[in-house]
C-alpha positions as CSV (number, residue, x, y, z in Angstrom):
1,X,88.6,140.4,12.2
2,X,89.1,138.2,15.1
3,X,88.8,139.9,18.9
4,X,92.6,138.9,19.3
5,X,94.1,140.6,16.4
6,X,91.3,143.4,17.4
7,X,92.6,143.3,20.8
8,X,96.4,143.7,19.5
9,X,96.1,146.6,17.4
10,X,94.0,149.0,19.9
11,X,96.7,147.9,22.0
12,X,99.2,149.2,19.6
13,X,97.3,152.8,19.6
14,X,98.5,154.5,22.7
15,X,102.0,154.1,21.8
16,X,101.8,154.6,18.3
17,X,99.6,157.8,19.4
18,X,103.2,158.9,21.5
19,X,105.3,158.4,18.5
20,X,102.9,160.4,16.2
21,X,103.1,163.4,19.0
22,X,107.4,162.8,18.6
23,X,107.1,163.1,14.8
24,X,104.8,166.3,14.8
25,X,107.2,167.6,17.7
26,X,110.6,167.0,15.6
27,X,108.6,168.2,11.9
28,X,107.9,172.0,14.0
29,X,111.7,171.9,15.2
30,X,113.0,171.3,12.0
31,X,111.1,174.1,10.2
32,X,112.4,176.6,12.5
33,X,115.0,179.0,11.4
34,X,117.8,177.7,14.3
35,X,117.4,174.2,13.2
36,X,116.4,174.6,9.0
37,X,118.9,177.4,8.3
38,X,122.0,177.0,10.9
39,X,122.1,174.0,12.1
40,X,120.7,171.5,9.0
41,X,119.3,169.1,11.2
42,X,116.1,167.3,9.8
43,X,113.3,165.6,11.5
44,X,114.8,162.7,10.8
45,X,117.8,163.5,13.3
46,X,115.5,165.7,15.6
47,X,113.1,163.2,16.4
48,X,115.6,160.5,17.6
49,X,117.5,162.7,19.6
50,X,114.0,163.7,21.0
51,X,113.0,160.4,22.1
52,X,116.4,159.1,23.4
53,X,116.2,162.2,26.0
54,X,112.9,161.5,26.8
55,X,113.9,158.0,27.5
56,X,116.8,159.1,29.6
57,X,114.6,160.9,31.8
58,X,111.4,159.5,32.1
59,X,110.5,155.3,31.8
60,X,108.5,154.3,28.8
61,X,105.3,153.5,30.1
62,X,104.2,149.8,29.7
63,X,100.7,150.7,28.0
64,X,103.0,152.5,25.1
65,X,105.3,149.4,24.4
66,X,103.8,147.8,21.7
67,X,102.5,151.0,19.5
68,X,106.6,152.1,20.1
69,X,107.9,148.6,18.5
70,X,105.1,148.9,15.9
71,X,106.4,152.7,15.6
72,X,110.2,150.8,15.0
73,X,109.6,147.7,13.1
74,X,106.5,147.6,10.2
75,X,106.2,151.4,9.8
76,X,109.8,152.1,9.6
77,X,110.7,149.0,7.6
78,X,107.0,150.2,5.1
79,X,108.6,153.7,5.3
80,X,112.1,152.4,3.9
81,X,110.5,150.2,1.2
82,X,108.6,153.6,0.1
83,X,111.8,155.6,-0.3
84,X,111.7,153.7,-3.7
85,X,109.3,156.2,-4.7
86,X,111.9,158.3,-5.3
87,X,114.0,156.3,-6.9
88,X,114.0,154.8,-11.0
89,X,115.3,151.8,-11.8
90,X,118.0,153.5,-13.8
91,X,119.6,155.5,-10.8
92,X,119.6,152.0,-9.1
93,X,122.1,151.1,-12.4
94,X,124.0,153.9,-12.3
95,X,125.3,153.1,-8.9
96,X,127.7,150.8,-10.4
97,X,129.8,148.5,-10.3
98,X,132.8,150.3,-8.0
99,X,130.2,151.2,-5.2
100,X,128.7,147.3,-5.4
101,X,132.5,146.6,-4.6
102,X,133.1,149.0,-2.1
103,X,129.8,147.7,0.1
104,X,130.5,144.5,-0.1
105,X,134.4,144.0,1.0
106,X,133.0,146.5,4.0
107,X,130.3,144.6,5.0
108,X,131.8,141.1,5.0
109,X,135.3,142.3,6.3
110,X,133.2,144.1,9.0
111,X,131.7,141.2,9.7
112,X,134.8,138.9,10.8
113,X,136.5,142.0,12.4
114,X,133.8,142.5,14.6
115,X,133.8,139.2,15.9
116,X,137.6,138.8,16.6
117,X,137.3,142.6,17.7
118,X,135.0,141.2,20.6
119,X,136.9,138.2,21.3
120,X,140.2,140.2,21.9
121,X,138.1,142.6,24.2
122,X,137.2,140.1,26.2
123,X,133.1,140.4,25.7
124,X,130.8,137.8,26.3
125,X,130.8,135.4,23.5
126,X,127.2,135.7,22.1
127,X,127.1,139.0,22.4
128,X,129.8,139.2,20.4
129,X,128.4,137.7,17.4
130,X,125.6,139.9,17.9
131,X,127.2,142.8,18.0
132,X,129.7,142.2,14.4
133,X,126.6,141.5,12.8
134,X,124.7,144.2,14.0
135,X,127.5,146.2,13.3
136,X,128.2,145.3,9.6
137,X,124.8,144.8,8.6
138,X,121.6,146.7,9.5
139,X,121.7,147.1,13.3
140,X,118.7,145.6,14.8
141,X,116.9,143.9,12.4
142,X,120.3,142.3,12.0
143,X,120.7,141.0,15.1
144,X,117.4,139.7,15.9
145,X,118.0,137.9,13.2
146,X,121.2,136.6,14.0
147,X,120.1,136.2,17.4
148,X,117.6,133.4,15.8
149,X,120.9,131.0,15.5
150,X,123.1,132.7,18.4
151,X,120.0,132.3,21.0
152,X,122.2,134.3,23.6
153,X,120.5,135.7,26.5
154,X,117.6,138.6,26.2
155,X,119.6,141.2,27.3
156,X,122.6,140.5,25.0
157,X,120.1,141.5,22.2
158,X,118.7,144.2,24.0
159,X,122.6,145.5,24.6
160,X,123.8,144.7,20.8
161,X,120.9,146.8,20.0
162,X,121.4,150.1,22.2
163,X,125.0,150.2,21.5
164,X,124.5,149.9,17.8
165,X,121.3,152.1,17.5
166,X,123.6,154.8,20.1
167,X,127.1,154.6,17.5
168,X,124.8,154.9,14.6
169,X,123.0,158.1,16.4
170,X,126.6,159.7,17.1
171,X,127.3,158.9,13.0
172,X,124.0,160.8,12.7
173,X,125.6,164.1,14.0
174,X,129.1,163.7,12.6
175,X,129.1,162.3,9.6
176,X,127.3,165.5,7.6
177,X,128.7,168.3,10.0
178,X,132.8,166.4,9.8
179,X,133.2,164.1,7.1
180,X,131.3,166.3,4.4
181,X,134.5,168.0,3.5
182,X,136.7,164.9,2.9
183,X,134.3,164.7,-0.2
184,X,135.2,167.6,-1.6
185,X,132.4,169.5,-0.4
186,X,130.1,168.8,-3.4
187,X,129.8,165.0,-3.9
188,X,126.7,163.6,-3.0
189,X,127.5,160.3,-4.4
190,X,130.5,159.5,-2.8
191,X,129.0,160.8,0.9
192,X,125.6,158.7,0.0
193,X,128.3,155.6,-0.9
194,X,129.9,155.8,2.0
195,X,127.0,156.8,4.6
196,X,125.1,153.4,3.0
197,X,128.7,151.5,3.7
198,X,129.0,152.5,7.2
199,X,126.4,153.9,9.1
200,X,124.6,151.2,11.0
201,X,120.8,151.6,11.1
202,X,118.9,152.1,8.0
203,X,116.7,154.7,9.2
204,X,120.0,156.2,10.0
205,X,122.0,155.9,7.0
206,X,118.8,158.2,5.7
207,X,119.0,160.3,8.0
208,X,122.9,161.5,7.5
209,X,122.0,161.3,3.6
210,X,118.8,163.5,4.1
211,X,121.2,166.2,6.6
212,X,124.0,165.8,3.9
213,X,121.2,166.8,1.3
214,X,120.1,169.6,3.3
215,X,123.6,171.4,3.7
216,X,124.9,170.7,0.2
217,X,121.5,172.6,-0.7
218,X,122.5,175.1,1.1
219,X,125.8,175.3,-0.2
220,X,123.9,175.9,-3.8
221,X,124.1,172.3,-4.7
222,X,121.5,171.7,-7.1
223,X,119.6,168.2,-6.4
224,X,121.6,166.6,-4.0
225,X,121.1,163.1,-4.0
226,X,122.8,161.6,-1.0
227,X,119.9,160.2,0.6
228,X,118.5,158.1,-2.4
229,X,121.9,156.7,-2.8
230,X,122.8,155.7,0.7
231,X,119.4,154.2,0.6
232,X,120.3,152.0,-2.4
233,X,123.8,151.2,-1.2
234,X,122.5,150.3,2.4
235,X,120.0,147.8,1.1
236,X,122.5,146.3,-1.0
237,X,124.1,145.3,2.4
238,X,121.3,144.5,3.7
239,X,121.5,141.6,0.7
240,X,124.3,140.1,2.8
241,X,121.9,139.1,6.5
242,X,121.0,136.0,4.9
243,X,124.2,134.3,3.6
244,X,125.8,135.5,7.2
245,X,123.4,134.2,9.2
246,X,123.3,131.0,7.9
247,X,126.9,131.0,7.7
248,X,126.8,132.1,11.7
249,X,124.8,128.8,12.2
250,X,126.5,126.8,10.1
251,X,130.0,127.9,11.7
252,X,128.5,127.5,15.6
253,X,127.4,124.0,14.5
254,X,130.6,122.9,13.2
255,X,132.2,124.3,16.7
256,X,129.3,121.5,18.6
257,X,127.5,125.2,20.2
258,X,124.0,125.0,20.5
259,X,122.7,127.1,17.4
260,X,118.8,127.8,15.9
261,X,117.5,127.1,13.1
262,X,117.9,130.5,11.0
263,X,114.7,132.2,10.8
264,X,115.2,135.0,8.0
265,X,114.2,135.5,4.7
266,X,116.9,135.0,1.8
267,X,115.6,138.9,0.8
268,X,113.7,141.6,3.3
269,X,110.7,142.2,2.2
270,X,110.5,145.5,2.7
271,X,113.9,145.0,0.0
272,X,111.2,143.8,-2.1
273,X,108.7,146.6,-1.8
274,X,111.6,149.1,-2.1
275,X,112.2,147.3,-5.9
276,X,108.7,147.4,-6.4
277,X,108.1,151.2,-5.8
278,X,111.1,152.1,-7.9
279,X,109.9,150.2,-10.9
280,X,106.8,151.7,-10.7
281,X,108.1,154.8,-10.6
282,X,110.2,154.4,-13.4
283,X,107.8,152.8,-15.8
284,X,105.5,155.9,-15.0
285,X,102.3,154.1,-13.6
286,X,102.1,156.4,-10.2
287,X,99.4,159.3,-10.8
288,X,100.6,162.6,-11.2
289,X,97.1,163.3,-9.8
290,X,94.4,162.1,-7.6
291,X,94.7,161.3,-4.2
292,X,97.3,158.7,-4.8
293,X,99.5,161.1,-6.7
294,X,103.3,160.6,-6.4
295,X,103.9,163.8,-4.1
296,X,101.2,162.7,-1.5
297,X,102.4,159.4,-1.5
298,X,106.3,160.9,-0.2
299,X,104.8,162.9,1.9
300,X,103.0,159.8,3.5
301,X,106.3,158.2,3.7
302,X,108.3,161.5,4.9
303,X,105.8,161.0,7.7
304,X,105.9,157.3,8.5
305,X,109.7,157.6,8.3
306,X,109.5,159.9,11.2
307,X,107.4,158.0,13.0
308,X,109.3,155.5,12.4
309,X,112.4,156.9,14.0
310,X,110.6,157.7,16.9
311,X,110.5,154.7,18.0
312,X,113.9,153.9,17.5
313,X,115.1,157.0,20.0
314,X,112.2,155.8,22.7
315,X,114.0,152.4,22.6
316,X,117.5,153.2,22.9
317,X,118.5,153.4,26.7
318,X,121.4,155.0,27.6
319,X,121.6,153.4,31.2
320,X,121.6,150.1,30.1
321,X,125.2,150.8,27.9
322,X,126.3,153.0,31.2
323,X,125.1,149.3,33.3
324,X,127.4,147.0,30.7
325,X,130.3,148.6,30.8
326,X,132.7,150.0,28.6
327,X,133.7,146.9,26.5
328,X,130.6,146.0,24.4
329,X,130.6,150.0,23.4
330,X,134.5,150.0,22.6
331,X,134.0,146.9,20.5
332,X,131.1,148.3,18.7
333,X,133.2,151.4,17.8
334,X,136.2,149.8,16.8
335,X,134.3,147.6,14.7
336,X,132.7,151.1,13.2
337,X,135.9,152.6,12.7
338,X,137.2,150.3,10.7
339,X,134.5,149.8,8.4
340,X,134.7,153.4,7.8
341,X,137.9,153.7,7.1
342,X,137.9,150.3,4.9
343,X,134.8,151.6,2.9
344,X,136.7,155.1,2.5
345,X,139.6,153.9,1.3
346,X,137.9,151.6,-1.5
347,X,135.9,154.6,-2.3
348,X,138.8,156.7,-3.1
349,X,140.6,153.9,-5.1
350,X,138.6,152.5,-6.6
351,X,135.5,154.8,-8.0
């Protein structure tokens, strides 16, 4: 190992040391009875709420930085692709047709309604792009990839992100303690459809499908499976970054704006992985024992996905949305309101 890539990852270990602490801190809160047994909320909510107060109080500390975007990025992004360990290849089919529909007329109509949704507001151009793709999409991974063609300024990405990672954390809290019912109470599919259709963030569209789970179990639901398929729907969007990106460049090119070269992989490889892990777990080749057995290997990537999210609340500042005004939030929402509706309404007409 060379001393530079030595030299980057004990730098990572402080903050990735701080978002450990956040993950053990948010696993303790969620076992208690207030928080298990009343409330619902999982680590998965706990933990991002933890960190975004923390931020709001106290400054990240420099020597934390990069072990918090390691915390964000490759662990979250591993601890997504090893959701497909609890996945088979024949729950991926059984998705269907309808629900393929229903994701993608959200996310592209998304899309183009977030942009003209920015444009009527009155935000700044670039971030405007930013923000409809970040929007429809995946949130940040999203826009820092769209920002690869947009090239705005550093702080329109930083903005885009906060105001998408802070709507997606307010979907986090309503979405399983509101909009539960308008599924009938018991259907974990259509919740999961529509939580992978509309929530913003990955990591958050598990985390409303993992609080869903927990209240339809305590409803008596047997096996919920919200969370597995809001995970397979979202990454079905997820399918859609390339063609828009390149589309975004294409389209600022054609309009003589300076534009990038796109710099994003025609499929996430943590999509990949995610296909990977659930074929292996269909065709049966993950020990049932050993160290590698299939139950410590979820519970590895319970824990990385908490970690994960850690970093996500440590990097969302709520003073820079208070510092930009109302607009780039109001955009943001609109554009999230009408995605949810859209996706609703195709969900209740169509499947």
């Amino acid at each position: 190992m060379s001393s530079s890539r030595f030299a980057t990852i004990t730098g990572m270990l402080p903050g990735l040391l701080v978002a450990v602490l956040f993950a053990w801190a948010a696993m303790e809160l969620a076992a208690l009875p207030l928080f298990h047994d009343q409330l619902h909320f999982g680590a998965l909510l706990l933990v991002i709420l933890l960190g975004m107060t923390w931020r709001a109080v106290f400054p990240v500390p420099i020597w934390a930085t990069p072990g918090i975007e390691a915390a964000k990025k490759p662990i979250l992004r591993w601890a997504v692709a090893g959701l497909g360990l609890r996945l088979s290849l024949g729950q991926i089919v059984e998705i269907g047709l309808p629900a393929l529909a229903v994701v993608s007329i959200g996310t592209v109509a998304a899309v183009f309604l977030g942009w003209k949704i920015a444009q009527w507001l009155g935000v700044d151009h670039k971030l405007g792009l930013l923000l409809g793709v970040g929007g429809a999409i995946c949130g940040a991974s999203a826009i820092v990839a769209a920002d690869t063609v947009v090239q705005g300024e550093k702080k329109d990405s930083a903005l885009a992100i906060s105001v998408i990672t802070l709507l997606g954390t307010i979907g986090l809290l309503i979405y399983p303690q509101f909009f539960g019912p308008m599924f009938g109470g018991d259907d974990d599919f259509g919740f999961g459809v529509w939580a992978g259709a509309s929530l913003q963030e990955t990591a958050q569209v598990v985390a409303a499908g993992d609080a869903i789970d927990a209240n339809l179990s305590a409803a008596g639901v047997a096996n919920p499976q919200a969370k597995e398929v809001a995970t397979v729907v979202k990454l079905v969007r997820i399918c859609w970054l390339a063609p828009i990106v390149f589309f975004l460049g294409w389209s600022m090119r054609k309009h003589h704006e300076k534009a990038g070269k796109a710099k994003v992989n025609l499929v996430p490889w943590f999509l990949v992985m995610f296909v990977i892990f659930a074929a292996l777990n269909s065709l049966g080749w993950i020990p049932e024992e050993g160290p590698l057995r299939l139950s410590n290997l979820k519970t590895i990537d319970s824990w990385l996905m908490v970690i994960g999210m850690a970093g996500v609340g440590l990097e969302t500042s709520v003073r820079d949305l208070l510092k930009a005004g109302p607009r780039p939030v109001l955009a943001g929402a609109i554009q999230w309101v009408l995605l949810a509706a859209i996706t609703y309404g195709l969900i209740v007409l169509i499947m």
